[in-house]
C-alpha positions as CSV (number, residue, x, y, z in Angstrom):
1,X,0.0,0.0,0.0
2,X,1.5,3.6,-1.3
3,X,2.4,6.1,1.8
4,X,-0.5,8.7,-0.3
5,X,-3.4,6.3,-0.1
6,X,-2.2,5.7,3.6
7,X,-2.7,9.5,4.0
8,X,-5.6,9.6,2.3
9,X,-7.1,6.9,3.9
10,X,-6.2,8.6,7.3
11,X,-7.0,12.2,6.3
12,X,-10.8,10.2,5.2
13,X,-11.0,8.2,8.4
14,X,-10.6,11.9,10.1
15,X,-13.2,13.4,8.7
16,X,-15.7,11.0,9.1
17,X,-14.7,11.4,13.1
18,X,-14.5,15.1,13.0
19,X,-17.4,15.5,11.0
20,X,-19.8,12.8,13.6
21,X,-18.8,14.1,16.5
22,X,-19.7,17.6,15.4
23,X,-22.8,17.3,14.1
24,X,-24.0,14.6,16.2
25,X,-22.8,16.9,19.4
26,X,-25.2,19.6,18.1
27,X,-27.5,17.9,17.6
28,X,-27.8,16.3,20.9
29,X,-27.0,19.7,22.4
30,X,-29.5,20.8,20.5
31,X,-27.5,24.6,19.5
32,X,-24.5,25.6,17.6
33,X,-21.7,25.6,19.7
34,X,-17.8,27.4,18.6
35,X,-16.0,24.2,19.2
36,X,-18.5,22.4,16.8
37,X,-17.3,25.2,14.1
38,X,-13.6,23.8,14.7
39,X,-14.4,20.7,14.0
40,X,-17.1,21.5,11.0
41,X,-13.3,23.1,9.5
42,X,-11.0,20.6,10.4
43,X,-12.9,18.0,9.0
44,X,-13.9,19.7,5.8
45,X,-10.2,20.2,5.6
46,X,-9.6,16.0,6.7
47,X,-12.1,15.2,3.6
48,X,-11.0,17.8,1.0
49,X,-7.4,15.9,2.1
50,X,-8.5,12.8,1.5
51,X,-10.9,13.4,-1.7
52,X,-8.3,14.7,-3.5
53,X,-5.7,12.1,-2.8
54,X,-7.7,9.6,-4.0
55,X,-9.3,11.3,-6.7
56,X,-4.8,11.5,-7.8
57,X,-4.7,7.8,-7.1
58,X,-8.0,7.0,-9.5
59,X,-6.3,9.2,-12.1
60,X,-9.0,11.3,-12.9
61,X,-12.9,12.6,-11.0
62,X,-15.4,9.9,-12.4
63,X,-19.0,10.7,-13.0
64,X,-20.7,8.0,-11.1
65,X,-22.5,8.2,-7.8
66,X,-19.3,8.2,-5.4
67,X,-17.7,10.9,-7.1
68,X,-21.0,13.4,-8.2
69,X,-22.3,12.3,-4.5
70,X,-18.6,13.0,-3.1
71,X,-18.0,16.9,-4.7
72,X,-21.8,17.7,-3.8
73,X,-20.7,16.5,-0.3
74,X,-17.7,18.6,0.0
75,X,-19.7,22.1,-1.7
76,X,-22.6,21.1,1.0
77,X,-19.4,21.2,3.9
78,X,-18.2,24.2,2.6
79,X,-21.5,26.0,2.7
80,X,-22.1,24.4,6.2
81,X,-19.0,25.8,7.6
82,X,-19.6,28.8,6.3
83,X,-23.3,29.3,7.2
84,X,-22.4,28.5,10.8
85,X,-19.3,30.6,11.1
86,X,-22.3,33.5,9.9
87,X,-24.6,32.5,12.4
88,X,-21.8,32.5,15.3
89,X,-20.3,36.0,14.4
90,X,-24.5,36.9,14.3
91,X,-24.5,36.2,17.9
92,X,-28.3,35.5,16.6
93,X,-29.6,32.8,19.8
94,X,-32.6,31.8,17.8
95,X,-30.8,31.5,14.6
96,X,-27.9,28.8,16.4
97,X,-30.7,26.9,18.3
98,X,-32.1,26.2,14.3
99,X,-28.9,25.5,12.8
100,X,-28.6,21.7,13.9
101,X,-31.8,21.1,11.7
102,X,-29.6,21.7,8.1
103,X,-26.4,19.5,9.7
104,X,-27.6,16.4,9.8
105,X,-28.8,16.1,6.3
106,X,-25.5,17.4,5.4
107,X,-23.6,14.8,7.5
108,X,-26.1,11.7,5.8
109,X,-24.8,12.9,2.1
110,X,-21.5,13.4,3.3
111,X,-21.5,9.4,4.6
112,X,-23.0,8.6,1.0
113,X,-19.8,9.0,-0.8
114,X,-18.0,7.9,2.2
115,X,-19.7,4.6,2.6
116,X,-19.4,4.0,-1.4
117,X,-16.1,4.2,-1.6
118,X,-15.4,1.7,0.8
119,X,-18.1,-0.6,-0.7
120,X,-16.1,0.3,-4.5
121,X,-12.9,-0.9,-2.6
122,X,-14.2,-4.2,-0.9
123,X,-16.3,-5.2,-4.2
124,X,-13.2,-4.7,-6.4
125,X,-11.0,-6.8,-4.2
126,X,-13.0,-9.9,-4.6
């Protein structure tokens, strides 16, 4: 196994913990928190790692469901992150007690191109 799919594999792995906890900590507390911001960034930053890593190891972005399902993931993290680093610099209370109802819908298409890719890896190694 190459040292860049090692990383990439990592930097994914992190961003599928970064990403979790955050979102699922918001939504259990139920409002947007700052430290759930740090961890919407670092692990938009772990996937945009990873996703292009192995989009250098394929050769190429392919136009199936894992990779159309995988960019529309990162844009939705980036406007996520963004949109909640608004509504904290607001100071709006109302506006970061609604902000957990967007992040899990976010975090279900994000694990769409997650959970494919390992499924593409398993199926092609049989």
């Amino acid at each position: 196994m190459s040292t860049e799919l090692i990383v990439a594999i990592v930097a994914m792995t992190a961003a599928m913990v970064f990403y979790s906890v955050a979102v699922w900590s918001e939504q259990i507390a139920g409002v947007l928190q700052p430290w759930h911001l740090t961890l919407f960034w670092i692990g938009l930053a772990c996937d945009t790692t990873g996703t292009t890593l192995m989009s250098r190891i394929a050769g190429a972005f392919r136009f199936d469901l894992h990779g159309v399902a995988g960019l529309a993931a990162i844009v939705l993290m980036l406007v996520h992150a963004i949109w909640a680093t608004v509504v904290l610099a607001r100071k709006q209370e109302g506006a970061r007690a609604r902000f957990h109802r967007f992040s899990v819908h976010v975090w279900a298409l994000w694990m769409v191109p997650f959970v494919s890719g390992i499924v593409m890896v398993a199926l092609a190694g049989r």
